[in-house]
C-alpha positions as CSV (number, residue, x, y, z in Angstrom):
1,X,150.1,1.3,163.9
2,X,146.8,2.7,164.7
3,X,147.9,6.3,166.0
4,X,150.1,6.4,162.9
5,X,147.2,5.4,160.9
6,X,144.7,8.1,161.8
7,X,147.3,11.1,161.2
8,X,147.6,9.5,157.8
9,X,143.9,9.8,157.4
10,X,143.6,13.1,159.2
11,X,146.2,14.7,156.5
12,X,144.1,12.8,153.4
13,X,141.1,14.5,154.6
14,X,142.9,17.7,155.0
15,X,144.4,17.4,151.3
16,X,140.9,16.7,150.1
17,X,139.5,19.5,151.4
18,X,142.0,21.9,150.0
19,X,141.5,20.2,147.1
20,X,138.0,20.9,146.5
21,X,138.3,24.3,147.6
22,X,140.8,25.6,145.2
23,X,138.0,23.7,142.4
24,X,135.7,25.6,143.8
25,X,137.4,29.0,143.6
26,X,138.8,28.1,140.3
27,X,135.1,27.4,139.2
28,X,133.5,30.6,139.7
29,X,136.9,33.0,138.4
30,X,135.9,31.4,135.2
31,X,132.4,32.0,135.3
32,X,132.8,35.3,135.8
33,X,134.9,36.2,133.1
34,X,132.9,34.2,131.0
35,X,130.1,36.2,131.9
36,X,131.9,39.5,130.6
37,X,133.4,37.7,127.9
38,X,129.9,37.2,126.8
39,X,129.0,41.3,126.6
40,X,129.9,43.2,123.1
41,X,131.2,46.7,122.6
42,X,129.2,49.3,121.6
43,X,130.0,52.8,120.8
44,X,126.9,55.3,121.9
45,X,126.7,58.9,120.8
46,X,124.4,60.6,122.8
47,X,123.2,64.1,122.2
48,X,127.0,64.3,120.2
49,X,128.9,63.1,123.4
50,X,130.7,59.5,122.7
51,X,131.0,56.4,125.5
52,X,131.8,53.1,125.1
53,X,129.5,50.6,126.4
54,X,129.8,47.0,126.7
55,X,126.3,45.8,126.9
56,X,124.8,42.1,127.1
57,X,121.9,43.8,125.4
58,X,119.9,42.2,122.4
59,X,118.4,44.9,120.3
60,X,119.3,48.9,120.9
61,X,115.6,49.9,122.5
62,X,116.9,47.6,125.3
63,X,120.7,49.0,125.4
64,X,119.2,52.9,125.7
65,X,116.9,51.5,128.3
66,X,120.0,50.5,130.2
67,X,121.0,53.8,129.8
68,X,118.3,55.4,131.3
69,X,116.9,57.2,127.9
70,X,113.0,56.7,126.7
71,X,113.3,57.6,123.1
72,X,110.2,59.6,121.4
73,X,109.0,59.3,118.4
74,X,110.3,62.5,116.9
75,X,114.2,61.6,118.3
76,X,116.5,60.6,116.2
77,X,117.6,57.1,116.8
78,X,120.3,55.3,114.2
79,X,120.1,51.9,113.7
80,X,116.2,51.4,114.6
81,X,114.9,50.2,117.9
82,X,114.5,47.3,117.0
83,X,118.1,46.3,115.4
84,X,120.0,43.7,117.0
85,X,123.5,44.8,118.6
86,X,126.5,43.4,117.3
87,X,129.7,43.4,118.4
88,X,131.5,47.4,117.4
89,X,128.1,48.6,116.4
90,X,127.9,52.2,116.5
91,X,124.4,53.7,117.7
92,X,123.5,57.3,117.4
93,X,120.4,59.0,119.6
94,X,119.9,62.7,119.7
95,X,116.7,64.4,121.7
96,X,114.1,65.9,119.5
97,X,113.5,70.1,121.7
98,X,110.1,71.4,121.2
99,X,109.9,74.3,119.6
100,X,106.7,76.6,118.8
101,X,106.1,77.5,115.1
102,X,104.0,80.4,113.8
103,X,103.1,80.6,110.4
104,X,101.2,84.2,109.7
105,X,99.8,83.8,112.7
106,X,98.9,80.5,113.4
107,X,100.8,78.5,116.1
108,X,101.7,74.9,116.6
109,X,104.2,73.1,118.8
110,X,106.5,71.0,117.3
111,X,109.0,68.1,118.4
112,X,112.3,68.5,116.1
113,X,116.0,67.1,116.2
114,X,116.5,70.1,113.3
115,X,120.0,71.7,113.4
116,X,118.6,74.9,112.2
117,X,115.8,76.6,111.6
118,X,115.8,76.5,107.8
119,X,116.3,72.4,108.4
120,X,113.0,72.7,110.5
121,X,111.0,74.7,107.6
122,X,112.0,72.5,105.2
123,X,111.0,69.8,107.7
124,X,107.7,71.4,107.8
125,X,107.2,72.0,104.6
126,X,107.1,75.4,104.2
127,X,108.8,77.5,101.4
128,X,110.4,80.4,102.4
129,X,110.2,83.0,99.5
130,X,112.7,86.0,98.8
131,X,110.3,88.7,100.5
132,X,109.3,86.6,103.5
133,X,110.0,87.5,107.0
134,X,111.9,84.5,109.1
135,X,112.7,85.3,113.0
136,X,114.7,83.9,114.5
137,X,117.2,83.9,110.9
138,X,117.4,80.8,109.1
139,X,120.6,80.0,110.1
140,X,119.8,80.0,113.3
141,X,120.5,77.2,115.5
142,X,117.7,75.2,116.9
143,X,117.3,75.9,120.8
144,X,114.7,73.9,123.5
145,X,111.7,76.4,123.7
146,X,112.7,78.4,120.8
147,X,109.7,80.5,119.1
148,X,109.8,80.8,115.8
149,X,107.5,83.2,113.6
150,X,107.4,82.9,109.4
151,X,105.0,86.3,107.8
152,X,104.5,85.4,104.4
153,X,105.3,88.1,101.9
154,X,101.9,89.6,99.5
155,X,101.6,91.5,96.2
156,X,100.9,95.3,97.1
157,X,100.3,98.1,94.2
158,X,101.9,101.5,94.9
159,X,101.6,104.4,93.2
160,X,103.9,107.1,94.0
161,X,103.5,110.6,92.0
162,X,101.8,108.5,89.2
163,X,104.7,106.0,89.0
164,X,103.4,103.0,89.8
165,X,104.6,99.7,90.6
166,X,104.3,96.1,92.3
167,X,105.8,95.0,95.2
168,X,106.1,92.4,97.7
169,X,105.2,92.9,101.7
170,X,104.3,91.3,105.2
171,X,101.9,92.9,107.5
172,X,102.5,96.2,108.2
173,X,100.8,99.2,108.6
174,X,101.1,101.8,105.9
175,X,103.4,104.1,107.3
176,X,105.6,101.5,108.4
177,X,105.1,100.2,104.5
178,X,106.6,103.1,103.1
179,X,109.8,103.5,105.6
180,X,110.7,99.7,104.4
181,X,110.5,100.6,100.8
182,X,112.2,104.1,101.6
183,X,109.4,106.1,100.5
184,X,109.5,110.0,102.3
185,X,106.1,111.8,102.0
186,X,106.7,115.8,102.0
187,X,104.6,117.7,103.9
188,X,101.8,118.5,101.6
189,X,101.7,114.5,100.0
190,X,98.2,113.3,100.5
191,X,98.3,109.5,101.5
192,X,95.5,107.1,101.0
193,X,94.7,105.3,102.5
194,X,95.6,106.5,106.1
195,X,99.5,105.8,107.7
196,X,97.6,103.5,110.8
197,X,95.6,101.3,108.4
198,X,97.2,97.7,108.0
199,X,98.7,97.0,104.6
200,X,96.3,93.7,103.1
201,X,97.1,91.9,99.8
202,X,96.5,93.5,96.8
203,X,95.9,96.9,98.1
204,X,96.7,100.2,96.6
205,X,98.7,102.6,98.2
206,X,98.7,106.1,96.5
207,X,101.4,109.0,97.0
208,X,100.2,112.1,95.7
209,X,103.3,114.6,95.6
210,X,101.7,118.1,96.2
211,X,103.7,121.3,96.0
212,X,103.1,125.1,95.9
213,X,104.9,127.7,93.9
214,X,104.8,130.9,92.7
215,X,103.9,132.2,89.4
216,X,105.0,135.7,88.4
217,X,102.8,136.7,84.9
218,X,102.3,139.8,83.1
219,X,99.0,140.4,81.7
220,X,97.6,143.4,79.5
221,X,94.6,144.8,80.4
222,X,91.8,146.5,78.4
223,X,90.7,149.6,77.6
224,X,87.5,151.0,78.4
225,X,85.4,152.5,75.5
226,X,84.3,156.1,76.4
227,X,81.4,157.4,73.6
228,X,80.4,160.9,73.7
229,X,77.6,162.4,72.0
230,X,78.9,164.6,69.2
231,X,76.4,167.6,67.5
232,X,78.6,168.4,65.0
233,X,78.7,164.9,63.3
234,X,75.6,163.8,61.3
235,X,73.8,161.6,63.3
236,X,74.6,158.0,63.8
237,X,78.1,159.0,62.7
238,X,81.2,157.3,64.7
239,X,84.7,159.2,65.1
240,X,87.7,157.3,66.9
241,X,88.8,161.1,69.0
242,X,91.6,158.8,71.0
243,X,92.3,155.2,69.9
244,X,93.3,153.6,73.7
245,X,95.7,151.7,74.9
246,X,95.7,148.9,76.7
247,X,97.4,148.6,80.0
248,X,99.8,146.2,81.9
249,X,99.0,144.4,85.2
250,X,102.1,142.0,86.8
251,X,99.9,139.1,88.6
252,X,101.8,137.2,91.3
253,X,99.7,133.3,91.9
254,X,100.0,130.7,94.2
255,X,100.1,127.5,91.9
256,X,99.2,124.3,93.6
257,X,100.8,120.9,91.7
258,X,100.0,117.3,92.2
259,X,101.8,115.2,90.7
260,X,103.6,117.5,88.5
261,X,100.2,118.9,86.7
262,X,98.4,122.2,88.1
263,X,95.1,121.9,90.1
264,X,94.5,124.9,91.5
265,X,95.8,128.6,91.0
266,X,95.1,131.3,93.4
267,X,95.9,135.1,92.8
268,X,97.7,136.4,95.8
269,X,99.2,140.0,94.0
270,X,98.4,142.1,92.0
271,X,101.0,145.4,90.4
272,X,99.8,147.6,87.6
273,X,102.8,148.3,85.6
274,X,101.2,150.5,83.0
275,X,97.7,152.2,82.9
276,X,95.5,151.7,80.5
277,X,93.7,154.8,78.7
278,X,90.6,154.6,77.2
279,X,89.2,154.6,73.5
280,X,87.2,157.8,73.0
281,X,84.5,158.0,70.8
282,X,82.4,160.6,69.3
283,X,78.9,160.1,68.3
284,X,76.7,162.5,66.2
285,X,73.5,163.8,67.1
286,X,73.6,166.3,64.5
287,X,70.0,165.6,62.4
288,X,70.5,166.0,58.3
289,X,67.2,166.8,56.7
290,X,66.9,165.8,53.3
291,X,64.4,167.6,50.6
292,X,62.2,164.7,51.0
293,X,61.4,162.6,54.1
294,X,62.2,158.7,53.9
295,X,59.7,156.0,54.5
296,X,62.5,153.9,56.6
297,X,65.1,154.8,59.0
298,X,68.5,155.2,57.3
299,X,72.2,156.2,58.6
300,X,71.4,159.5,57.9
301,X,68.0,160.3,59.1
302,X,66.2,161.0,62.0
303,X,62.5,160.5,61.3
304,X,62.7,157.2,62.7
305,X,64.4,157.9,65.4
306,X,62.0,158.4,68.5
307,X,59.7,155.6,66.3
308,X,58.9,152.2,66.9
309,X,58.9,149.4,64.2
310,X,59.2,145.5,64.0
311,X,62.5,143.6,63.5
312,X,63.8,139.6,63.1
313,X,65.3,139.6,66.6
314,X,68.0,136.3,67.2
315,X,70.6,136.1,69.9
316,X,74.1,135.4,70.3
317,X,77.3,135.2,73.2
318,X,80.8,136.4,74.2
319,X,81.4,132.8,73.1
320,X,79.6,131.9,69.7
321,X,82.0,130.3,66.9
322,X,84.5,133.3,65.8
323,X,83.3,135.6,68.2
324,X,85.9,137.4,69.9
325,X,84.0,138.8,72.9
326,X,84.5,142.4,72.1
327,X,82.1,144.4,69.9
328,X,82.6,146.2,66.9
329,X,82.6,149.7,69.5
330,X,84.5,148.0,71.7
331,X,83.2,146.4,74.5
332,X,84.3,143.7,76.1
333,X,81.5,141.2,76.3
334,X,84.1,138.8,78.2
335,X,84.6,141.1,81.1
336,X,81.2,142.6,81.0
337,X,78.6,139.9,81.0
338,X,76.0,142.0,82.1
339,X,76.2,144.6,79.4
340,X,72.5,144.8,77.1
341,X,74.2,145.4,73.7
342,X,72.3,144.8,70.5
343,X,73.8,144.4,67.1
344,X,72.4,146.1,64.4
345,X,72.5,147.0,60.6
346,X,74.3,151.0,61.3
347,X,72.0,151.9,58.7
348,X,68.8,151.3,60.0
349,X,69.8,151.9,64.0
350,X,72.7,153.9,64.1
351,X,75.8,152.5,66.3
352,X,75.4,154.4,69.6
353,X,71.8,154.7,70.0
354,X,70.0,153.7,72.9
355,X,67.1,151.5,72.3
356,X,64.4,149.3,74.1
357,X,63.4,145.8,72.9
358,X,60.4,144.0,73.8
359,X,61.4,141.4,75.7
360,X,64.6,142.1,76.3
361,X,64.6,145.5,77.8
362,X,66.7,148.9,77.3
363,X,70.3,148.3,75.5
364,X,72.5,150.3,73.4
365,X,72.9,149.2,69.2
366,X,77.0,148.6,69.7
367,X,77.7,146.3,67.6
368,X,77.5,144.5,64.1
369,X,77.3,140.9,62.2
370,X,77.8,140.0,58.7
371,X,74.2,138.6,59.3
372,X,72.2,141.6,60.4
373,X,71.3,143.4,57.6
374,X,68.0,145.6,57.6
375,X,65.2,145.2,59.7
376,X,67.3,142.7,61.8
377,X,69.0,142.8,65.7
378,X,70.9,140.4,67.3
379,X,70.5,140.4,71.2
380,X,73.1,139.4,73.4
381,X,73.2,137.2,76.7
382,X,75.7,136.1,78.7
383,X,74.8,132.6,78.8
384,X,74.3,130.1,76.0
385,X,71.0,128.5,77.5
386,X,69.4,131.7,77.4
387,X,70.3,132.7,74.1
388,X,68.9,129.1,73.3
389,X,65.5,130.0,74.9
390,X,65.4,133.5,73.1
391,X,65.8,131.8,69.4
392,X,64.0,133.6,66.6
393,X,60.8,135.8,67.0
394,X,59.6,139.5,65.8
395,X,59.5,142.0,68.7
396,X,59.0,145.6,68.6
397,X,61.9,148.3,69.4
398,X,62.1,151.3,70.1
399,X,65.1,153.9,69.5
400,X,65.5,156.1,71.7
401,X,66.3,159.9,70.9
């Protein structure tokens, strides 16, 4: 009995053993797939590229910590850090790429998840107007390290041949200026201010459109006035022997314009196309004596002649109101400015005699005025300030035989 007895209990401790073994085993497969039971499924988009993820995790800051990724402020991180993960929840991070920004000059480095570069402006509030300059363009996608440079546009007044106009510019300098707003300068335009300065707000920039042609005129020219002393006229006596004619000159100029309107005008030709011939005039000399001798000079007489006496001296120009510059013997004040010419009543100094004037020195009596009557003269000048300063006084003359 007893050998048969311990087999029996040999084979119960064997079955036992067994026993607890396969409990054993069967006790930890379940735990284990209990464990991954326990995990939920996530879906993570990462920088656009989709995994799933099952995840025993409790918020998402600690299910991107399992995945290696530090989020920074600036990235983009959907639901917050802080949101507890569900079973299925979707979770979306994307990298914020540091870009440099310069706005009209001034730089700053900025963190951005912007697609583009007009989402970053608008990010960064600034307003992009029509006339503003954007580089990269604003369409442009955004890259890690990407520079990115905004000029602001500024009012600018431009006058071009007297046209002028507003319109809208970054800095530039001026000759760079007028290329954008297609603006060819010839070769005589004046610019100001100079092509190299810098364009700033508000500044004018003026075109002046200069140009040179040629002017082709014809122009008369006068006769000259030839007297010659005459012993068979009574003295003081005027006779026209050959009228004149006046001439023709063709005159060839150098006109410069700016703008349009003339500014200059240089004679570079000249091409007589007619000579002129001059007036001739006879003058008597021949003296009339009467029965009885006048007391006063008169057309006629001689007595006076070689005297002196007082007159009302005044003064007048080439240019007094209704003069026309030539005298009644014709002379042409105009052209001969430094003529001494006197005018005078014919019948107290006869036209054509020489005289001498206090004061104003020797001068021939050549013309006339509907003022000088009798013991009057009127002396010329060439300028108005000095017939000023002559005015009105009594002076002694003297005609000369």
């Amino acid at each position: 009995m007893l050998p048969n007895g311990r087999k029996w209990l040999d084979l119960w401790r064997k079955n036992v053993t067994v026993t607890a073994g396969g409990f054993l085993a069967i006790s930890a497969t379940t735990g284990v797939a209990g464990y991954e039971m326990a995990k939920d499924d996530v879906t993570l988009i990462k920088n656009g590229n989709k995994q799933e993820i099952r995840t025993h995790a409790k918020t998402v800051k600690e299910l991107l910590a399992e995945q290696n990724i530090q989020p920074r402020k600036e990235d983009y991180v959907y639901p917050s850090l802080h949101s507890p993960i569900t079973d299925d929840l979707h979770i979306v991070w994307e990298a914020s790429k540091e870009v440099t920004l310069t706005v009209n000059g001034k730089k700053k480095k900025i963190w951005t998840t912007a697609d583009t570069v007009a989402e970053l402006l608008r990010s960064q509030h600034v307003a992009v107007g029509p006339y503003d300059k954007v580089a990269p363009a604003l369409s442009a996608k955004i890259q890690k390290g990407m520079d990115i440079g905004v000029e602001k546009a500024f009012p600018v007044h431009v006058n071009v041949g007297g046209k002028q106009q507003q319109v809208w510019t970054t800095s530039t300098t001026v000759a760079d200026f007028l290329k954008q707003q297609g603006i060819q300068l010839g070769q005589l335009d004046r610019i100001e201010p100079s092509l190299h300065e810098m364009v700033k707000e508000q500044m004018t920039i003026c075109v002046v459109r200069v140009k040179k042609v040629t002017d082709v005129v014809e122009e008369p020219v006068d006769f000259a006035v030839v007297t010659k002393r005459d012993d068979s006229l009574p003295k003081g006596e005027r006779r026209v022997i050959q009228p004149g004619e006046k001439g023709m000159v063709q005159k060839t100029y150098e006109v410069t314009l700016e703008n349009g309107k003339e500014t200059a005008r240089k004679l570079i030709a000249a091409k007589t196309l007619k000579e002129s011939k001059a007036r001739i005039v006879a003058i008597g000399t021949k003296t009339v004596r009467s029965a009885a001798a006048p007391d006063r000079p008169s057309s006629r007489g001689s007595d006076h002649a070689a005297k002196e006496f007082y007159v009302t001296a005044t003064a007048y120009t080439a240019y007094c109101a209704g003069c026309s510059g030539i005298t009644s013997t014709g002379i042409n004040l105009r052209k001969n400015p430094s003529a001494k010419v006197i005018a005078v009543d014919p019948s107290i100094i006869p036209l054509g005699s020489k005289v001498y004037v206090e004061g104003y020195g020797y001068a021939i009596a050549a013309d006339t005025g509907s003022g000088i009557r009798g013991y009057k003269i009127d002396v010329f000048f060439p300028e108005r300030s000095d017939a000023f300063r002559w005015g009105r006084k009594r002076v002694k003359i003297r005609v000369l035989p």
